[in-house]
C-alpha positions in Angstrom: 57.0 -2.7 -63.2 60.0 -2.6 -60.8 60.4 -6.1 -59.4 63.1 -4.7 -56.9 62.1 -3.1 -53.8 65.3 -1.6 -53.5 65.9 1.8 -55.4 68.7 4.6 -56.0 68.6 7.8 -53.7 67.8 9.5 -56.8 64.6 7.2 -57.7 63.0 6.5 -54.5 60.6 4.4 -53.9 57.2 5.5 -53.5 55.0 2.9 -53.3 54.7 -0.6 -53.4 51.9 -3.5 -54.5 51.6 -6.0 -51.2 49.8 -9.4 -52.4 50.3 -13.1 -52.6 51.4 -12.8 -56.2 50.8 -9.4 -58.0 50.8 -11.5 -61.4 47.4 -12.1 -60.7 46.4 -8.6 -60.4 47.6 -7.1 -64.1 45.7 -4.5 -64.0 47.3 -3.1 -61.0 50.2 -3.4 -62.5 49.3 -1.4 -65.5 47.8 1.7 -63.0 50.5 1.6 -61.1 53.1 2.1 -63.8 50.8 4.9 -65.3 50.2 6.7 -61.9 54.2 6.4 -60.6 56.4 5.1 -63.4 59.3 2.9 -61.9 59.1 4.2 -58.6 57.3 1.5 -56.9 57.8 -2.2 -56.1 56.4 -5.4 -55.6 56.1 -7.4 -52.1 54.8 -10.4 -50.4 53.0 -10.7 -47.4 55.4 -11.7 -45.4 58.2 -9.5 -47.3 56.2 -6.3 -46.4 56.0 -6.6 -42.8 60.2 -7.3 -42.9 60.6 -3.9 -45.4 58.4 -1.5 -43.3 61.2 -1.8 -40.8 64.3 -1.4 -43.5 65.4 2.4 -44.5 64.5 2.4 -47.9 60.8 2.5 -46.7 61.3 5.8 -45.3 60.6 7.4 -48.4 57.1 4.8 -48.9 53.8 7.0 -49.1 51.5 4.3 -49.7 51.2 0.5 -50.1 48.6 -1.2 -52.1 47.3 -4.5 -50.3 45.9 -6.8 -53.3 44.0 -9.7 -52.1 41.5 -12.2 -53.5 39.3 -14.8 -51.9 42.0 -17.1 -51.6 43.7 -14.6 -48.8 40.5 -14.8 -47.0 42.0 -17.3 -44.2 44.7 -14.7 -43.7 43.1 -11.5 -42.3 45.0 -12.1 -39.2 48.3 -11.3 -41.1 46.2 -8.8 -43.7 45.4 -7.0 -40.5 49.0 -6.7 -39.3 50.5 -5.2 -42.5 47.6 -2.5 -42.5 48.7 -2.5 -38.9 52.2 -2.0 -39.3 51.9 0.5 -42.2 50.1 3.0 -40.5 51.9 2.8 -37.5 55.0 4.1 -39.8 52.5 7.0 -41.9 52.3 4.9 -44.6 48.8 4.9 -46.2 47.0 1.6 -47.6 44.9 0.9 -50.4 42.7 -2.1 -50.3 42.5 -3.6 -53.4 40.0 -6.9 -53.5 38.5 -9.2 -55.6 35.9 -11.6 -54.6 36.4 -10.9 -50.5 33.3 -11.2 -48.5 32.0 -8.2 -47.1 32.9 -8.9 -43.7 36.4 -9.7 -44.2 36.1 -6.3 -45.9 34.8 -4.0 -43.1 37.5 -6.0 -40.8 40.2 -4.7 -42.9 38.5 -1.2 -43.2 39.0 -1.4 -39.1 41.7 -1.9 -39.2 42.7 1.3 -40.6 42.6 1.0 -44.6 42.1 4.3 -46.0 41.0 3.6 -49.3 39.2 0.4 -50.9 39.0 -0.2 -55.0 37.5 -3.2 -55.8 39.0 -5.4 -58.4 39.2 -5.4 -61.5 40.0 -2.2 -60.8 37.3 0.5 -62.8 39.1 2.8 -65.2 41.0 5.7 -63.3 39.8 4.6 -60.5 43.5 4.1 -58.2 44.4 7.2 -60.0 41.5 8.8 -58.4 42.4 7.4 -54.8 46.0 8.2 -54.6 45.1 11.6 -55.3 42.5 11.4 -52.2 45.4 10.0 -50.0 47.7 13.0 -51.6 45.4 15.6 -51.0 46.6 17.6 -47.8 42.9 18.0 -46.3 42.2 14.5 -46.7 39.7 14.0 -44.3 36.0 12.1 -44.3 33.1 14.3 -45.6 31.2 16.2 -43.5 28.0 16.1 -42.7 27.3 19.5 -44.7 29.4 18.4 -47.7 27.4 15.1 -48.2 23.8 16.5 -47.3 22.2 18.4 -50.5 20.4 21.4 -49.9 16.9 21.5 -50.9 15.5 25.0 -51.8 12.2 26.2 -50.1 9.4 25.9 -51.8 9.8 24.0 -54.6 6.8 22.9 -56.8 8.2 20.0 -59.0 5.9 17.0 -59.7 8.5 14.0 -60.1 7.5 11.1 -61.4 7.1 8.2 -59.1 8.9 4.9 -59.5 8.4 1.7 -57.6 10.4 -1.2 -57.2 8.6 -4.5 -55.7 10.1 -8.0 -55.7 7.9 -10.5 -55.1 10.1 -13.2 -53.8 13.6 -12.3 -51.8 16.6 -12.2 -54.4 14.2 -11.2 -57.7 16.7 -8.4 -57.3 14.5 -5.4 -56.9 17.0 -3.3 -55.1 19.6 -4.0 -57.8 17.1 -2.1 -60.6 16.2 0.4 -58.2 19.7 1.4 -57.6 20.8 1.4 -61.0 17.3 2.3 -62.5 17.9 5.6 -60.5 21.6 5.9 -61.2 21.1 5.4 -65.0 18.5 8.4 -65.0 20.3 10.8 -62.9 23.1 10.0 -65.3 21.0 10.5 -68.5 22.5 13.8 -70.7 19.7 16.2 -71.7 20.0 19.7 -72.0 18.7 20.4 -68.0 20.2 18.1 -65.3 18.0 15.0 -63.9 17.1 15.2 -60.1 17.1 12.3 -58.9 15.9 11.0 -55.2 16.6 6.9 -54.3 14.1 5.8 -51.3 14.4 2.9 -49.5 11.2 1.9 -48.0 12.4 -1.3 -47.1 12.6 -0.1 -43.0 13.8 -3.5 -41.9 16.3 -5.0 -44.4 16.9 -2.2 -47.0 19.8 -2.6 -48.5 20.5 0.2 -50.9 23.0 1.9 -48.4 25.1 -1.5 -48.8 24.8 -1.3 -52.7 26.0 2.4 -52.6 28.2 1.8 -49.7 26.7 4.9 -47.7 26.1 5.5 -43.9 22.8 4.8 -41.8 22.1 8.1 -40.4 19.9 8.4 -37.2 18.2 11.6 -38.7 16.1 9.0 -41.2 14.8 7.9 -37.9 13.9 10.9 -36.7 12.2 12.2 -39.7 9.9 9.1 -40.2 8.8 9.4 -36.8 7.5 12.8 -36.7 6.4 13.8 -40.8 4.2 15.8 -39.8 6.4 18.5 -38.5 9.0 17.3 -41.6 10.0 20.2 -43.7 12.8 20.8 -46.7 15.7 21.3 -44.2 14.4 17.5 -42.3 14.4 15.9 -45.2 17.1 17.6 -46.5 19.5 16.1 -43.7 18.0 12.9 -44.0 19.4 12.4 -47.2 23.1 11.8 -48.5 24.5 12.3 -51.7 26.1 9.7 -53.9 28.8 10.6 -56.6 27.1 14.3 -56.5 24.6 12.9 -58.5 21.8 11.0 -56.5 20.1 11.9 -53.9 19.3 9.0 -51.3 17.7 8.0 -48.6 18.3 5.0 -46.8 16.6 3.0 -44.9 17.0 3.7 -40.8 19.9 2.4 -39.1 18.6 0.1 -36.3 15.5 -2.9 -37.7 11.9 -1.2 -37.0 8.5 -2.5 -37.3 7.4 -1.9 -41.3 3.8 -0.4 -39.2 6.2 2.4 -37.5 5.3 4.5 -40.0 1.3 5.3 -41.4 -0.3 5.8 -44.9 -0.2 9.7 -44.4 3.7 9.5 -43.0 4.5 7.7 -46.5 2.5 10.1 -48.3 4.2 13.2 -46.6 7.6 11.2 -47.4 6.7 10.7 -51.3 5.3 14.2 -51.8 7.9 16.0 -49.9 10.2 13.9 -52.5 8.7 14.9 -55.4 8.4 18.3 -55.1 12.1 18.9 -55.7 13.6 16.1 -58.1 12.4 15.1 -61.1 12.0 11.5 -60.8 11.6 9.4 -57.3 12.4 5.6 -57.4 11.4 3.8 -54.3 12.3 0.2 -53.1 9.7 -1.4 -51.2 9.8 -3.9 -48.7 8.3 -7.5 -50.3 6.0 -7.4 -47.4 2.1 -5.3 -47.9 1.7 -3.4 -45.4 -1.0 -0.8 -44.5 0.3 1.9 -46.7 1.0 -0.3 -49.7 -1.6 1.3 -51.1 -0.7 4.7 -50.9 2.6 4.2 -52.6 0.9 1.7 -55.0 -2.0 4.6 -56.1 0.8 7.7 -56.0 3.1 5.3 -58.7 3.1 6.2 -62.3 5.4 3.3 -62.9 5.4 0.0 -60.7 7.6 -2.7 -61.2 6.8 -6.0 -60.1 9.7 -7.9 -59.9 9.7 -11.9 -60.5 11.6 -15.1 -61.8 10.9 -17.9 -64.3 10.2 -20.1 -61.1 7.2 -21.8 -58.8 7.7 -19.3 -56.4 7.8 -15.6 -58.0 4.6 -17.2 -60.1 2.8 -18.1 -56.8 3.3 -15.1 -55.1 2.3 -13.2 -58.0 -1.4 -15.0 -58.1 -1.5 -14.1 -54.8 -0.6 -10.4 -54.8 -2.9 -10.4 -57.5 -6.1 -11.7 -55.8 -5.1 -9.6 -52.7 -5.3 -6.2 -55.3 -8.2 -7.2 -56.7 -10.2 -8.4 -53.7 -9.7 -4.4 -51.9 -10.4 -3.3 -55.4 -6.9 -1.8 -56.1 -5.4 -1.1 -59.7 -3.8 -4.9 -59.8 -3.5 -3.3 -63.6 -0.7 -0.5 -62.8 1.4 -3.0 -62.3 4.2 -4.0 -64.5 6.1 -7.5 -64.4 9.9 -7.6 -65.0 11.7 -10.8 -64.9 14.7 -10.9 -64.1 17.6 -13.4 -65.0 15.1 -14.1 -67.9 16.2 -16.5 -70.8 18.5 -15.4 -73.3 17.0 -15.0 -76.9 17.9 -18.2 -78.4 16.8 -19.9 -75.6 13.6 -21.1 -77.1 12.2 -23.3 -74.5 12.5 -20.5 -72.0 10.6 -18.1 -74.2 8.1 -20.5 -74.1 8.4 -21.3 -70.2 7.7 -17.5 -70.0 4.7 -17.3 -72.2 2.7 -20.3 -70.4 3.5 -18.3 -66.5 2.2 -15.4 -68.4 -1.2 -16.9 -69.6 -1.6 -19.0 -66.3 -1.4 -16.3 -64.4 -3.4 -13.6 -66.8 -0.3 -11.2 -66.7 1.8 -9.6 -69.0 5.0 -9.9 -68.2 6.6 -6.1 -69.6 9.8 -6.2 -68.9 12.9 -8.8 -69.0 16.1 -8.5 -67.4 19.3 -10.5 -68.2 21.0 -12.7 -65.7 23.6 -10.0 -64.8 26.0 -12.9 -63.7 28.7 -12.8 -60.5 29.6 -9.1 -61.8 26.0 -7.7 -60.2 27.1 -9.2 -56.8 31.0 -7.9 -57.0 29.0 -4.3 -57.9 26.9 -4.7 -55.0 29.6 -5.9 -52.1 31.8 -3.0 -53.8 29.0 -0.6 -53.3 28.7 0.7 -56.7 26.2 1.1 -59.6 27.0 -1.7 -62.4 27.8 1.6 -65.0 30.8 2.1 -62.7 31.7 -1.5 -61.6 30.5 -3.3 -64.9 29.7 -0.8 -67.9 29.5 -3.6 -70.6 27.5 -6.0 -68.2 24.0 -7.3 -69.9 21.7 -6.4 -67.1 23.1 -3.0 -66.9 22.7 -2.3 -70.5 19.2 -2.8 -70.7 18.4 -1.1 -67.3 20.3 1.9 -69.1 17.6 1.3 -72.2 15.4 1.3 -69.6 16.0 4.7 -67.6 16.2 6.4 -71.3 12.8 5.2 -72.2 10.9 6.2 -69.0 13.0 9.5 -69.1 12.2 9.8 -73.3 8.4 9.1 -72.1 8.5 11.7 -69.8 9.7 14.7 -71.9 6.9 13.9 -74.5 3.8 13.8 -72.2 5.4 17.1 -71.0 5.7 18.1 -74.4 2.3 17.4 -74.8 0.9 19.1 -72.1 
């Protein structure tokens, strides 16, 4: 690492880290001296805002602005140096660790034009100083980031439903990586994959993927029956190049907005061109419950080890078998379940099971603070956290359903 700013006319600098103390951040330091060698330097805060106005900062293409939770009470000054840098064509990469949302988007604002969260994924600065680098740097269009859906297409994808039964069983985070892990599965033909969040009034799958709201989900729910491939087509965005999503509306609408037969038309319009469809629903029944519920071949029931996720599940049950519906389709995943020594939480697990006449399919490790890092980051726990617990198993998980799948096909 150069810990001078100052650098021969031969060695200019380049770049330069911007924190509180850049010891904190070693990996930084390790990508920065693999991505520019010794041309770079280290500043503080109040260091940076003095060298943006010296000569050797002529030469500066971009500064990376490190900051953890403990900057938090500083966006005022944060917000100048990002300020102050791009007044002088010098680009900014935010890097952060443990910073609120919020504080993010300010900084975002204010004119950041790259964020890598912290600790930094592998490659992953490499990747955005070649963004910032690249002469037609610009946002993607609407074309680039909307797939094309060809006419026509007969597919019959299978249909996979997330439903948490209490707020924060974390049904969106399996559904987000659920989907991710099988559009990321290797087999000999590439997995089409479609994310749907159903959840029209606090879906939060564009948050976990950090994608835009666009006004054309809007538009499609509210006339399906006109809805053909090109509708739903630009309805959708892409994430990574690899999964198709569709987010839930951009302003908060009533969950009845939409009917049975507008789900239905949403669903089938889904599965006829990707190969598996994982929908988020709202924790809410609502009157087309039912049709997404019947259409599922897999339904996940999401839960805890706790009064409240065992409650709610006696009553979802008794509301499914009062209308008659398959209560049996479903299948219950507890999350943050008990690790394997933990005996008496076994046991906890088996008693909620026989009180409430369920089997409880699946468990799910406590995925820790990394799951809500990956979530505020907006990125799958395979990119954020690869070794993580939670995102192992979901990966075991997406293989199975997708190992399933090739044998009934197989067999039929």
């Amino acid at each position: 690492m150069s810990s001078e700013v100052a650098q021969t006319e031969s060695n200019p600098i380049k770049a330069c880290t911007v924190s509180r103390d850049v010891q904190k951040f070693d990996l930084l330091i390790e990508d920065m001296e693999a991505a520019l060698g010794e041309s770079w330097g280290d500043l503080g805060f109040a260091e940076a805002l003095a060298f943006f106005g010296q000569p050797e900062a002529e030469s500066l293409e971009f500064v990376a602005l490190a900051i953890d939770e403990h900057d938090e009470d500083n966006l005022v000054l944060m917000g100048e140096i990002i300020t102050q840098a791009k007044s002088r064509n010098i680009q900014v990469i935010l890097i952060a660790e443990d910073v609120t949302p919020a504080s993010l988007h300010q900084l975002l604002r204010k004119g950041a034009d790259e964020f890598v969260p912290y600790p930094l994924p592998e490659k992953e600065l490499q990747s955005a100083i070649e963004r910032l680098q690249r002469p037609d740097s610009e946002p993607e269009t609407q074309e680039q980031t909307t797939p094309r859906l060809k006419s026509g297409s007969s597919k019959e994808g299978a249909l996979i439903v997330v439903h948490g039964l209490a707020g924060g069983t974390g049904a969106t985070t399996l559904a987000v990586n659920l989907a991710w892990e099988l559009a990321s599965i290797q087999s000999e033909e590439a997995v089409s994959v479609c994310l749907v969040d159903l959840d029209l009034q606090y879906g939060s799958i564009s948050t976990y993927l950090d994608l835009p709201r666009r006004d054309a989900v809007y538009e499609m729910l509210s006339d399906t029956e006109n809805m053909d491939e090109e509708i739903f087509g630009q309805a959708l965005l892409s994430f990574e190049d690899k999964l198709q999503v569709l987010t839930a509306p951009a302003d908060m609408l009533p969950l009845d907005i939409v009917g049975p037969e507008d789900v239905e038309r949403v669903i089938e319009m889904a599965r006829s061109h990707f190969d598996y469809v994982v929908v988020d629903m709202p924790s809410t029944l609502v009157s087309w419950s039912e049709t997404v519920l019947q259409a599922a071949h897999v339904y996940f029931a999401m839960l805890e080890l706790e009064m409240r996720s065992a409650q709610n599940a006696l009553r979802l049950k008794r509301a499914l078998q009062a209308e008659d519906l398959p209560f049996n389709k479903l299948r219950f995943a507890l999350n943050r379940a008990p690790k394997f020594t933990d005996l008496s939480g076994k046991s906890r697990i088996k008693r909620m099971a026989e009180s409430l006449g369920i089997s409880i399919d699946l468990q799910l490790p406590d995925g820790g603070k990394q799951v809500t890092q990956g979530g505020d980051h907006g990125l799958p726990l395979a990119t954020s956290s690869p070794k993580n617990p939670l995102r192992k198993e979901i990966s075991k998980l997406a293989q199975s359903l997708h190992d399933l799948g090739q044998n009934d096909v197989k067999a039929a």
